[in-house]
MARGUZA-519442 format. One record per residue (C-alpha): residue in one letter; chain; x, y, z. Coordinates in steps of 0.02 Angstrom, whole numbers. Layout:
(node "A", "A", (X, Y, Z))
...
This chain:
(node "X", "A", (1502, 4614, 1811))
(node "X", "A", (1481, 4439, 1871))
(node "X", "A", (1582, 4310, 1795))
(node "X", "A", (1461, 4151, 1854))
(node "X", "A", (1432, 4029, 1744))
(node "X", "A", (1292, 3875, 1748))
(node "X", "A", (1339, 3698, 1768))
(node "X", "A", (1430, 3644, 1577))
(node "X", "A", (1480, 3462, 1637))
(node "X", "A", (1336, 3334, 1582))
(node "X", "A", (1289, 3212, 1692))
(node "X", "A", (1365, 3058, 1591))
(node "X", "A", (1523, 3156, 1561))
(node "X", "A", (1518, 3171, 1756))
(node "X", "A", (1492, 2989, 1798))
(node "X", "A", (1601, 2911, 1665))
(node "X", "A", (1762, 3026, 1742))
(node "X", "A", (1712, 2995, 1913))
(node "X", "A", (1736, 2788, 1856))
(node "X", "A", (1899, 2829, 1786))
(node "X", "A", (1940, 2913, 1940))
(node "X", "A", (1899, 2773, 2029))
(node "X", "A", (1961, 2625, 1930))
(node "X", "A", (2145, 2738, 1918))
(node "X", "A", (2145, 2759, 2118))
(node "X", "A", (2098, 2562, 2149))
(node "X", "A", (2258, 2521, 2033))
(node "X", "A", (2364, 2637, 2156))
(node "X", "A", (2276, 2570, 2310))
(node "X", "A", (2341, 2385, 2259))
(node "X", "A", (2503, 2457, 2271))
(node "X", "A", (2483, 2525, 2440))
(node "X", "A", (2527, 2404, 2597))
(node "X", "A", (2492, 2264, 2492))
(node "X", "A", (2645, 2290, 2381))
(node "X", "A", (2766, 2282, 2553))
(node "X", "A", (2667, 2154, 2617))
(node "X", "A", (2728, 2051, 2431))
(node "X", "A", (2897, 2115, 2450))
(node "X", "A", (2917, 2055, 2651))
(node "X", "A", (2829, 1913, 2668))
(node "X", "A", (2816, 1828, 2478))
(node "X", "A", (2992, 1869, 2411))
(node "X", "A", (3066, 1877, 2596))
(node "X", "A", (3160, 2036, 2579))
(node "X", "A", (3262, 2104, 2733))
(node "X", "A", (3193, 2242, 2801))
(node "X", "A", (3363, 2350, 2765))
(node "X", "A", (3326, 2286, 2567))
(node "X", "A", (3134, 2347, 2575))
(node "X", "A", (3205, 2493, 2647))
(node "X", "A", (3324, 2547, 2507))
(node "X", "A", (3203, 2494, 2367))
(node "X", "A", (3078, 2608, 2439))
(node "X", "A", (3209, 2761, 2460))
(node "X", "A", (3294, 2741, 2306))
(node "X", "A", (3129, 2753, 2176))
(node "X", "A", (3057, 2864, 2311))
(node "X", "A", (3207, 2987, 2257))
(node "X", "A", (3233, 2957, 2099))
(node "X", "A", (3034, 2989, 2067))
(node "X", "A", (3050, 3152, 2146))
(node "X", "A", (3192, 3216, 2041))
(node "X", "A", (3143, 3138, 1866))
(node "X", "A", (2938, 3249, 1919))
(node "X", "A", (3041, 3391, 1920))
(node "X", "A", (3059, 3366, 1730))
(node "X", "A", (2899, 3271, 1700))
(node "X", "A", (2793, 3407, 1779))
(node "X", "A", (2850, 3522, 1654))
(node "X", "A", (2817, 3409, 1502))
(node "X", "A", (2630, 3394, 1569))
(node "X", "A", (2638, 3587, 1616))
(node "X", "A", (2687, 3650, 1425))
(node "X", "A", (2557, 3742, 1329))
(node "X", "A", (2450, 3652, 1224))
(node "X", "A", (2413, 3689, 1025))
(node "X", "A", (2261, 3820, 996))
(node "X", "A", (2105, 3717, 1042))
(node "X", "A", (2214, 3577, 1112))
(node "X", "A", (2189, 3468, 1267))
(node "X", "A", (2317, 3475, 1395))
(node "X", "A", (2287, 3321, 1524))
(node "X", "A", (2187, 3192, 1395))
(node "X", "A", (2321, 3142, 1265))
(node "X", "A", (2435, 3120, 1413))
(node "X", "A", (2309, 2992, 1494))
(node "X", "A", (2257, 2896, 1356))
(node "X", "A", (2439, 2886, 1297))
(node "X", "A", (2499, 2802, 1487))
(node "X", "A", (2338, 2694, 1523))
(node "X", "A", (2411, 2551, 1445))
(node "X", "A", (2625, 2569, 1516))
(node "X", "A", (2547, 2603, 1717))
(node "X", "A", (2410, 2446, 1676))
(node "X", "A", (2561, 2334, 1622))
(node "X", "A", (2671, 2391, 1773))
(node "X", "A", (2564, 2366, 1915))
(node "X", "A", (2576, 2192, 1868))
(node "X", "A", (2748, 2181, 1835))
(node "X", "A", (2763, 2258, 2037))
(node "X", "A", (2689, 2066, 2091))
(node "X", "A", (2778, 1963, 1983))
(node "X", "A", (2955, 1923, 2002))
(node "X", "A", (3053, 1784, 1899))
(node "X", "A", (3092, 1642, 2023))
(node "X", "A", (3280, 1630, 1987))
(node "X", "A", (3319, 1812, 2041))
(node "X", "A", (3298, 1767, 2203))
(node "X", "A", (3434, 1623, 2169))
(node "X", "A", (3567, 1740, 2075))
(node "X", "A", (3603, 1868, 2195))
(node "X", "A", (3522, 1985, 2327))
(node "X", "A", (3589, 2140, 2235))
(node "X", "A", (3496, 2086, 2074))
(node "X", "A", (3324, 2056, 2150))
(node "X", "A", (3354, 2242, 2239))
(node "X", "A", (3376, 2316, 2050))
(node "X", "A", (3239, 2211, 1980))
(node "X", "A", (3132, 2291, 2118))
(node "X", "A", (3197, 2470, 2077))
(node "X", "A", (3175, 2449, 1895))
(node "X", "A", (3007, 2383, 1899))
(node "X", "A", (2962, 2519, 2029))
(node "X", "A", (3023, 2678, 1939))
(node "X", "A", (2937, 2598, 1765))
(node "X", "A", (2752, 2623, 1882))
(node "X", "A", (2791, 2773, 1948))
(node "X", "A", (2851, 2843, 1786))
(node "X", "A", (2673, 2790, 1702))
(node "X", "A", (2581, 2827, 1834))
(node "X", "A", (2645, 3011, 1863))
(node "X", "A", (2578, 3033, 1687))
(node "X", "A", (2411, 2933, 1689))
(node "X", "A", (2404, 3037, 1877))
(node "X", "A", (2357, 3194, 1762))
(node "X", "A", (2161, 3118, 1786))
(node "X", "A", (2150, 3198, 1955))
(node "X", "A", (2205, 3358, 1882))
(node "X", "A", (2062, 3349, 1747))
(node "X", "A", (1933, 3385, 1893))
(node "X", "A", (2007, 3577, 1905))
(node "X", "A", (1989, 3596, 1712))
(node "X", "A", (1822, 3520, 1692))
(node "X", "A", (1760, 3691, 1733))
(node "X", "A", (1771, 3866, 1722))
(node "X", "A", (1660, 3911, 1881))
(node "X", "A", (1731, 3879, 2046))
(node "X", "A", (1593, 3810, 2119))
(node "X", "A", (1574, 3676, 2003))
(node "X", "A", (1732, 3628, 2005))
(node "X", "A", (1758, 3616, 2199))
(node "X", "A", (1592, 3507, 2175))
(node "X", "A", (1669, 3412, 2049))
(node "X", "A", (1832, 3406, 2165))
(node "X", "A", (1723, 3327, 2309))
(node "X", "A", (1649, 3181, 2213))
(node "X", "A", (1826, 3156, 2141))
(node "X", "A", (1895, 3156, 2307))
(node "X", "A", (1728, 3036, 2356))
(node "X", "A", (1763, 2914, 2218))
(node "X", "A", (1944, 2919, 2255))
(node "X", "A", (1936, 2876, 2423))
(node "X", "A", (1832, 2734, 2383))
(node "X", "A", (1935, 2669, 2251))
(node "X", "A", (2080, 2662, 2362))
(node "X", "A", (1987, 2554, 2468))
(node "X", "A", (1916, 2430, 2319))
(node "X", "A", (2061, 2327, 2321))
(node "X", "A", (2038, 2264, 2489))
(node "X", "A", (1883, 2184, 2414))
(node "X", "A", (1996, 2125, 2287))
(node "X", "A", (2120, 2034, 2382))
(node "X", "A", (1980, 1962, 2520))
(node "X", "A", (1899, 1897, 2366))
(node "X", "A", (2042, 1831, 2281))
(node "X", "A", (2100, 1761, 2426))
(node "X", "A", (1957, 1653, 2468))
(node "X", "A", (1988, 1557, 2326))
(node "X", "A", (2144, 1494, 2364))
(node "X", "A", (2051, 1381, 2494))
(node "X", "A", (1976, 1262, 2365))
(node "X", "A", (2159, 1265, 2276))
(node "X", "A", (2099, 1371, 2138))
(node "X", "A", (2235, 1500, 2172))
(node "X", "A", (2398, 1436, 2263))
(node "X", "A", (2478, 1535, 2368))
(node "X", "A", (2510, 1717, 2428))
(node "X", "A", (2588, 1769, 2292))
(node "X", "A", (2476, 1694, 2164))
(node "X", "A", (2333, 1790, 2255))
(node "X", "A", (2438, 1962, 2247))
(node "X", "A", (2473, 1952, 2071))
(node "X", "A", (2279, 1900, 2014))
(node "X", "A", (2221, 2039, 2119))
(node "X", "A", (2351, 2159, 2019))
(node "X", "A", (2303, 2075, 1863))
(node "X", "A", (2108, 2109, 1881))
(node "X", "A", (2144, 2308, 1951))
(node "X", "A", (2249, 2334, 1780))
(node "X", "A", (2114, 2269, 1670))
(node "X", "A", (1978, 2380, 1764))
(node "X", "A", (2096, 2530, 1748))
(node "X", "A", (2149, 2484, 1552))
(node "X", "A", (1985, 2490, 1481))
(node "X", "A", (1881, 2633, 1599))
(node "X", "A", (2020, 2752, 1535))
(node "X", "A", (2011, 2692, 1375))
(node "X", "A", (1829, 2734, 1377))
(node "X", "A", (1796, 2870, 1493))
(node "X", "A", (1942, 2996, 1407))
(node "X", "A", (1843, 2998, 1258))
(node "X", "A", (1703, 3083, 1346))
(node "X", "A", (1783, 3206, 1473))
(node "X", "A", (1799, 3359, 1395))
(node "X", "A", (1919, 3505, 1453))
(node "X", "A", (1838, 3691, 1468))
(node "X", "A", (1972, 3801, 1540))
(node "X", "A", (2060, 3920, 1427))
(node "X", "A", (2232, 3887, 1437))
(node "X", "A", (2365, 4031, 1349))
(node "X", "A", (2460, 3989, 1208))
(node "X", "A", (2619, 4100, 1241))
(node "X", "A", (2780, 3985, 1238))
(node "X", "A", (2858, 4005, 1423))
(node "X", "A", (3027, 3937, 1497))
(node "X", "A", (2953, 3831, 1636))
(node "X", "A", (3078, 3836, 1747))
(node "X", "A", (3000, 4009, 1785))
(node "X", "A", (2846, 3932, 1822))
(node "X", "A", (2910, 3857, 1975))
(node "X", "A", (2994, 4025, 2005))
(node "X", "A", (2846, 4105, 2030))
(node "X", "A", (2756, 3943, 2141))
(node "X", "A", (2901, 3979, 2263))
(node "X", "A", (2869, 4128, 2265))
(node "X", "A", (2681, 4113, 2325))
(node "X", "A", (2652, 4094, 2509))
(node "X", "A", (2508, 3982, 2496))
(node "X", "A", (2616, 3867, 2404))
(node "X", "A", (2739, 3860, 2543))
(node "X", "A", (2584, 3812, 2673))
(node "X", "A", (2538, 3679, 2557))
(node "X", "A", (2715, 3624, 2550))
(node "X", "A", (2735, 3624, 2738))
(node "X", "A", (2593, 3536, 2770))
(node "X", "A", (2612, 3408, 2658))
(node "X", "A", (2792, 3371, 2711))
(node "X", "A", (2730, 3321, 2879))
(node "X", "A", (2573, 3245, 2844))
(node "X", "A", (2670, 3107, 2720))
(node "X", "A", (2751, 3030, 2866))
(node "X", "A", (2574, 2967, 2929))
(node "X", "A", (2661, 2820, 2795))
(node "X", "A", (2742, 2741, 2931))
(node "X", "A", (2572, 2723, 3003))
(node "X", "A", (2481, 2646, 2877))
(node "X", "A", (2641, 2538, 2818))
(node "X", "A", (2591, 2445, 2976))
(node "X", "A", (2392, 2393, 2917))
(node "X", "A", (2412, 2228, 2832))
(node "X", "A", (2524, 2180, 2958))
(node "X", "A", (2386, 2212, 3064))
(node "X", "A", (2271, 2121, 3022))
(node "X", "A", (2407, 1961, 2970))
(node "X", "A", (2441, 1961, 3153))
(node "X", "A", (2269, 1981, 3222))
(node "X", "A", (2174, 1873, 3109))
(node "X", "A", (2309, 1763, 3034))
(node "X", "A", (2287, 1843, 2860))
(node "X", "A", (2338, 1998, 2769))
(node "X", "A", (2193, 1961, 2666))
(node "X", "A", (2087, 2004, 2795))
(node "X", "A", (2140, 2184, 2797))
(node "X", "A", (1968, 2248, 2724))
(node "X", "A", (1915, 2209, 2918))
(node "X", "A", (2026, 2375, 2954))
(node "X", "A", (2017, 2474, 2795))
(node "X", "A", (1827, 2452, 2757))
(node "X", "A", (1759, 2536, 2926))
(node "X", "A", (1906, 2666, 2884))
(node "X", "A", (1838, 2700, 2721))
(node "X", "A", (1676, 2712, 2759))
(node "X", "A", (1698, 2844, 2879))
(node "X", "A", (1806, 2922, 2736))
(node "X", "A", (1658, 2929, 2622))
(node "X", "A", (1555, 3011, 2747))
(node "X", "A", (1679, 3126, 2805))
(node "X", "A", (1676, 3204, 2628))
(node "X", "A", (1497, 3198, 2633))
(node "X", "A", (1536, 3286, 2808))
(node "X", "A", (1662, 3422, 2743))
(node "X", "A", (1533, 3479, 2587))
(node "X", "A", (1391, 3503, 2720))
(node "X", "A", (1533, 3608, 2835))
(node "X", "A", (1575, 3721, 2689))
(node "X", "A", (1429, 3800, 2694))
(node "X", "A", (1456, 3867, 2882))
(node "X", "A", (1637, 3856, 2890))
(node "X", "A", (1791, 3871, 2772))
(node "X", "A", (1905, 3754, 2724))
(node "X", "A", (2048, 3836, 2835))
(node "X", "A", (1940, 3806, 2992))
(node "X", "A", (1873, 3620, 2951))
(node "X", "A", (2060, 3579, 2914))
(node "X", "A", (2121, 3637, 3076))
(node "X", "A", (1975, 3559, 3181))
(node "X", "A", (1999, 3394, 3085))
(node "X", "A", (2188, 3388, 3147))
(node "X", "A", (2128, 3426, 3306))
(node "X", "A", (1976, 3271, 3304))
(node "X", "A", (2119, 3157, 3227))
(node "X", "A", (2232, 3158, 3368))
(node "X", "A", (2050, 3108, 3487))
(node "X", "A", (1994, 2971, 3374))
(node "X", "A", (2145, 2888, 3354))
(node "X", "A", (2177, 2883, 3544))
(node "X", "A", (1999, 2801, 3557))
(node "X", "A", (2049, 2685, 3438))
(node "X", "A", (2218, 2614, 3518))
(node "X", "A", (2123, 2619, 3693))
(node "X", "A", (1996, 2532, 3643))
(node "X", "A", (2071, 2407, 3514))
(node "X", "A", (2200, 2376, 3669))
(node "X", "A", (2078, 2327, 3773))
(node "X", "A", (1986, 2215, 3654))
(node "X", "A", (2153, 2120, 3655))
(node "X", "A", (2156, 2100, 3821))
(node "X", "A", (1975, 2029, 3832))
(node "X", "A", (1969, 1932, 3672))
(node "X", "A", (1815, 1846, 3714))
(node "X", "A", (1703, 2033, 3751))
(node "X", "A", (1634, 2077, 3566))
(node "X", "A", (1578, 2226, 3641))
(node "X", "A", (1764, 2294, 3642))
(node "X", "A", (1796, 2224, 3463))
(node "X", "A", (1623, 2330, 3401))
(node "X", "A", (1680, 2495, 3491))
(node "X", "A", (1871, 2477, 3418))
(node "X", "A", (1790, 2460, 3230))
(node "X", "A", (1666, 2603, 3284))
(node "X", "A", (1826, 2706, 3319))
(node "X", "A", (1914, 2641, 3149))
(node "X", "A", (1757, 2705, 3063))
(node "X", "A", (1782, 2885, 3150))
(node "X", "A", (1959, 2902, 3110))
(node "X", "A", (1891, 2881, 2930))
(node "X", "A", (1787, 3040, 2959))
(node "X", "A", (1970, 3141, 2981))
(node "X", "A", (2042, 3069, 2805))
(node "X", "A", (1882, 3148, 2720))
(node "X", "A", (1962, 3307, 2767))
(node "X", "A", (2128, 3264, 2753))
(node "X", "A", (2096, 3206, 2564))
(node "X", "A", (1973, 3311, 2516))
(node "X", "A", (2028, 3501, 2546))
(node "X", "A", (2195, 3501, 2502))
(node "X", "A", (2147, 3465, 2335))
(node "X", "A", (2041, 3632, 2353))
(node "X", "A", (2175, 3728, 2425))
(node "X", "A", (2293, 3691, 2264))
(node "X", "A", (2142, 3740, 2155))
(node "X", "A", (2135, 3907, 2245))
(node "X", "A", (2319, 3902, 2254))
(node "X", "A", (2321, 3877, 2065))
(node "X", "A", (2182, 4012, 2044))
(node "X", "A", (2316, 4151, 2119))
(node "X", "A", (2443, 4086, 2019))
(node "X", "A", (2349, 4102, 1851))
(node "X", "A", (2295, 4284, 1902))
(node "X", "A", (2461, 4334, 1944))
(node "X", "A", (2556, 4257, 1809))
(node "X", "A", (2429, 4213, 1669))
(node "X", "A", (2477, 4031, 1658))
(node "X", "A", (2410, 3854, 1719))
(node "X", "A", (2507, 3763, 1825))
(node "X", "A", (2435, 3599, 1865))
(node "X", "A", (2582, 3482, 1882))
(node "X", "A", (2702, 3627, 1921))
(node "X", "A", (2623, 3678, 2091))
(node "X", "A", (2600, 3489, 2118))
(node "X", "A", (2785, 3453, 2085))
(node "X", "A", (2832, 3603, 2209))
(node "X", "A", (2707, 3542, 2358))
(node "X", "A", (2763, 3369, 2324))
(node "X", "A", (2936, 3405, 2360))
(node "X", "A", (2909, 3416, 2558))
(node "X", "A", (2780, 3268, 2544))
(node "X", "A", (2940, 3168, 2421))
(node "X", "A", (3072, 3195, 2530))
(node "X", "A", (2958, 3113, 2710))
(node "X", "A", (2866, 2991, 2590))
(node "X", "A", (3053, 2927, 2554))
(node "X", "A", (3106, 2923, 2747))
(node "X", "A", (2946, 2841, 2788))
(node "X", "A", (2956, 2719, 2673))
(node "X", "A", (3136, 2679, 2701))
(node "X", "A", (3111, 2681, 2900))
(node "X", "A", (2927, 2590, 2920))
(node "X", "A", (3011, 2425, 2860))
(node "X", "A", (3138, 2425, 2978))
(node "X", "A", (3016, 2481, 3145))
(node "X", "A", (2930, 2322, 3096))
(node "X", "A", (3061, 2184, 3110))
(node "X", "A", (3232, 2159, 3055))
(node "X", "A", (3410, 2180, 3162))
(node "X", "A", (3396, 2387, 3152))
(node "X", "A", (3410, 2473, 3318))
(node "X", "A", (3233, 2547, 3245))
(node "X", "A", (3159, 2388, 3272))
(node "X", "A", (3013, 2445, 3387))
(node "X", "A", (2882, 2307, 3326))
(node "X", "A", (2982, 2147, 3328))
(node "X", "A", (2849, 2065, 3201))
(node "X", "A", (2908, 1891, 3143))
(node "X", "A", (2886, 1873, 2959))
(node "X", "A", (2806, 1734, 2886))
(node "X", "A", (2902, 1556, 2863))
(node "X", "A", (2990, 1491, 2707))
(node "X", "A", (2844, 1383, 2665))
(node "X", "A", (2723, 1541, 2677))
(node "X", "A", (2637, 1510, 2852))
(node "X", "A", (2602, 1647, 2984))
(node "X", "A", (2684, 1652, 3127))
(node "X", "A", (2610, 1701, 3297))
(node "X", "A", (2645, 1868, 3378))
(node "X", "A", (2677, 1915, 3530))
(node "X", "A", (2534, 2028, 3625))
(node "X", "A", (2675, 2167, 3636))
(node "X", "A", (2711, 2157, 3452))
(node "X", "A", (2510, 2185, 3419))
(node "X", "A", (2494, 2306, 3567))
(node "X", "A", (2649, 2407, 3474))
(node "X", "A", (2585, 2375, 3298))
(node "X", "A", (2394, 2456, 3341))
(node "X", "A", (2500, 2580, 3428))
(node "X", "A", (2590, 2636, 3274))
(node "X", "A", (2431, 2623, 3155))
(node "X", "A", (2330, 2748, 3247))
(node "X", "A", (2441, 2844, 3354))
(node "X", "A", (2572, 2913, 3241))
(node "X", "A", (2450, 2920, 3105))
(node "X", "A", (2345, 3055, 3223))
(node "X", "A", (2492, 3158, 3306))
(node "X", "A", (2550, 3178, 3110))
(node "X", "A", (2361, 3220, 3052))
(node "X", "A", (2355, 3350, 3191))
(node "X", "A", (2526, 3455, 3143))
(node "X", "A", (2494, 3437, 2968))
(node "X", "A", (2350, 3582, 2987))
(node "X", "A", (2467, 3689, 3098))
(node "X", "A", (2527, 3777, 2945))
(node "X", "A", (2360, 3818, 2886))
(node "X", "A", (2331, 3949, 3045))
(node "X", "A", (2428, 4063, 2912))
(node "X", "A", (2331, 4011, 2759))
(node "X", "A", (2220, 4181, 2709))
(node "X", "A", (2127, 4116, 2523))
(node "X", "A", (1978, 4104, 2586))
(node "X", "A", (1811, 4198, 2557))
(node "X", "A", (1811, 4395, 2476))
(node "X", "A", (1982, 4346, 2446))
(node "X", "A", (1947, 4191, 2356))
(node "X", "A", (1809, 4268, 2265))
(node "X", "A", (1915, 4404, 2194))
(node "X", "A", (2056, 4305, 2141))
(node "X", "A", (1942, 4192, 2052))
(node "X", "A", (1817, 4351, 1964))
(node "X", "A", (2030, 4403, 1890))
(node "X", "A", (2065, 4223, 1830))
(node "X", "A", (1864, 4239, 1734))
(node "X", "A", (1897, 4369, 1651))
(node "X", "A", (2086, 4339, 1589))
(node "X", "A", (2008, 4181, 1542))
(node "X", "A", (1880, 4284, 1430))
(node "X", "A", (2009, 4380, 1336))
(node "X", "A", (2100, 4240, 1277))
(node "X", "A", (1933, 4174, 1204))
(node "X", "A", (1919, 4319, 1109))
(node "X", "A", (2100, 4311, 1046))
(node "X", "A", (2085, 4154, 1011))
(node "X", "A", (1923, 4183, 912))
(node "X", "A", (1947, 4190, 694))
């Protein structure tokens, strides 16, 4: 008997979680390079200080998940939602905090250095507290529906509208920024903490909306289960493990993209101006999802994940070679059109790289619920994470100080801006290093991140099978659940 269903999400219903996807991902984005850029440059925070703010709530993220992922993981009343109450409860906390993350009372900086450092922290673990919570929208695309096709689709357009909300705030700070020329906003800082302000807002009020619509259609099983032995059984699922592998290396691409508005601050005198970077970036990571759905129906996502490793490693090459040479010759556009031609195919790579691990947990999940009749949503996340935790905290505790500061890591020697807020000029070795960082280390990383996957075997009849056995479990509880 086959267990395919027809499409059951409605086209508004769609749309309005695809906004919320995309509103959730632009508040993250803000907090991307934009938030170190704030803490180095604005608040003028050594690099062994960034460091240690970024390790410490890196860490202490990772270990308070453990516990959070559970909460989020329980199992809900009888005709309950599991992920909505969750998001609509946190929409307003993760709003508040991203704000919080670019504003910073003015005497701190005066009391002590060790102060500022916990003020940082603080502030820092409040977001990612909220935000692990209000995270749970991602999850909603794999309980949106009961047929697997439908939800991968739904995962691509999630992973589409995610990608492009994580670019948004680029357009947010270029925007913001230009008014600070007629005086209307003063200062960096001013111009960080608008941009947050007008990301929270968007965020606030699409959740507030779009929640009420989303619906969730998987059945989940009401049995009362210690979850400590749901992450039993995730460690004890290969495919997990290749997730978690892959992950752990992939995350310290960070150190790579750390390096992007300090980019473009020393190449066009602005962080501002980053969007010059990110947007041909993200448009090739729009199209490279595009890309990836068309591939899927020749290849699997095992193969396209291993050739995109492969084409990451090429483009980025192209990209330092021939953003190099448009250094060099400053005056040739032709060099400057074929480096953001190469920026724009790198994008192509992160459609891949974004897009089907997101499957792979889904199918990962899928064997999970068949073997153990349970969902496992923020469990499996929690366990994949830990690899991806544990670089993400090096990274960001080591990319600070391979930028500048006294650190025999120093390999950038950038010169942060003065007291009064003005760039400083950089050497053609610091750019030459700082492009070399940004698309080098990013593509070596991208390449043995799909290594792992050679072993990765959940694909096709497999697949299928797995997810017929999840259909049908899902059926009985219907019926028990039935007066």
């Amino acid at each position: 008997m086959s267990h395919e269903q027809k499409k059951s999400v409605p086209a508004k219903e769609f749309v309005l979680y695809l906004g919320c996807v995309f509103l959730f991902t632009n508040l993250q984005g803000m907090v991307g390079g934009f938030r170190q850029k704030y803490l180095v440059d604005v608040l003028g925070m050594a690099a062994e200080h960034v460091g240690l703010v970024n390790f410490i709530c890196s860490i202490t993220g990772f270990v308070l998940s453990f516990f959070f992922a559970m909460i989020v993981d329980r199992a809900p009343k009888p005709g309950k939602d599991k992920f909505r109450p969750v998001i609509l409860l946190t929409a307003l906390p993760s709003s508040v905090f991203l704000v919080l993350l670019f504003w910073t009372p003015a005497r701190l900086s005066e009391l002590s250095v060790a102060l500022m450092i916990a003020y940082q922290c603080v502030v820092t673990f409040l977001y990612n507290t909220s935000t692990f919570f209000t995270g749970t929208v991602n999850k909603l695309a794999v309980v949106m529906s009961s047929d697997h096709r439908e939800r991968d689709n739904i995962l691509s357009f999630r992973g589409i509208s995610s990608a492009i909300g994580n670019s948004a705030p680029l357009v947010v700070v270029l925007v913001v920024g230009l008014l600070r020329k007629p005086g209307l906003i003063s200062g960096e800082a001013m111009m960080y903490l608008v941009s947050a302000v007008l990301c929270a807002a968007a965020n606030l009020i699409m959740l507030l909306v779009g929640m009420r619509a989303v619906k969730e259609r998987i059945a989940y099983s009401p049995k009362k289960v210690n979850p400590l032995l749901g992450y039993r059984d995730i460690l004890k699922n290969r495919y997990a493990w290749i997730a978690l592998l892959s992950e752990f290396i992939k995350r310290f691409r960070d150190i790579a993209t750390y390096m992007g508005v300090f980019l473009a601050a020393a190449l066009l005198g602005d962080a501002s101006k980053f969007i010059l970077f990110g947007l041909p970036t993200g448009i090739g990571t729009f199209v490279g999802m595009l890309l990836v759905n068309a591939l899927l129906k020749k290849l699997n996502s095992k193969q396209i994940y291993i050739l995109s490793g492969i084409y990451s490693i090429i483009a980025n090459a192209g990209a330092y070679a021939t953003g190099a040479l448009s250094f060099q010759h400053p005056g040739k556009a032709a060099y400057q059109v074929i480096f953001f031609a190469f920026l724009f195919l790198i994008g192509l790579q992160y459609g891949a790289s974004n897009l089907l691990p997101d499957m792979f947990k889904s199918d990962i999940l899928e064997d999970l619920e068949a073997k153990t009749h349970q969902r496992l949503e923020a469990s499996l996340d929690f366990v994949v994470g830990i690899g991806s935790s544990i670089a993400g905290a090096l990274a960001a505790a080591v990319a600070p100080m391979v930028l500048y500061g006294s650190s025999f890591l120093n390999f950038i020697h950038y010169q942060p801006v003065t007291a009064s807020g003005e760039y400083l000029a950089q050497t053609n070795d610091t750019k030459l290093r700082l492009l070399l960082v940004y698309t080098m280390v990013q593509g070596v990383f991208m390449l043995l991140c799909a290594v792992p996957y050679f072993f990765y075997q959940l694909t096709g009849k497999r697949k299928q099978q797995v997810h017929e056995a999840v259909l049908a479990y899902r059926e009985s509880i219907t019926k028990e659940l039935q007066p």
